[in-house]
N, C-alpha and C positions, 0 to 999 in steps of 0.2 A: 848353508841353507839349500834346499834340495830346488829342481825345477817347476814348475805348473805343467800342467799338461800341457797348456798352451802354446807356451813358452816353448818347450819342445817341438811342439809339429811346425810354428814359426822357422825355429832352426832348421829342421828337416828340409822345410821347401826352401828354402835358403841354400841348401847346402844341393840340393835336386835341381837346382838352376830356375827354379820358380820367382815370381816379384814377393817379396819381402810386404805382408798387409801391413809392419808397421808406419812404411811408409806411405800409406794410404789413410793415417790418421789425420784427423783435424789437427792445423797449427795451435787450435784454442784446445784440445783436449789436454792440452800439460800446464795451461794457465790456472792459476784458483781467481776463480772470480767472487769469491766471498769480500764484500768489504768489511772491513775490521775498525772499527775505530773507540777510541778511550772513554766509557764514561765521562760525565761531565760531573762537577762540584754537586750540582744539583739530583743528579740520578744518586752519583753514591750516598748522598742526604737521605734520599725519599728509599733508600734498600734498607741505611739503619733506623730509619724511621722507622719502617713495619717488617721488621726481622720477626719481630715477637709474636705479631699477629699471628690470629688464625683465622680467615675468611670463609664461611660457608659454613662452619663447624659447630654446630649447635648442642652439645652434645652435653653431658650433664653435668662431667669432670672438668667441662673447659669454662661453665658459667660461673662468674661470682657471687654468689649467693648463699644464705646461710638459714637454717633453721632453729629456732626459741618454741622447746619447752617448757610449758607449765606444769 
């Protein structure tokens, strides 16, 4: 894979005897602070519950309903 431009002018002043800005990052810029955690019994219930649905959709093809001719 090829450089970033970034990446490059880093090296450069690096290599110019300049301070290195990677070291000038936050200790927390390499953490993920997303928390992650497992559906519950109950959530995955309530997703197959209304997979089918369509909410808001009122539309002509989605009503059930039928028309009798005489």
């Amino acid at each position: 894979m090829s450089k970033s431009r970034a990446k490059k002018l880093r090296e450069k002043l690096v290599r110019e005897g300049n301070r290195n800005p990677e070291l000038s990052r936050s200790p927390f810029s390499m953490l993920d602070l997303n928390t992650r955690r497992t559906k519950s019994k109950l959530e995955k219930l309530n997703q197959v519950k209304h997979k089918k649905q369509s909410f808001g959709n009122d539309d002509f093809q989605t009503k059930d309903c039928f028309y009798l001719y005489f």
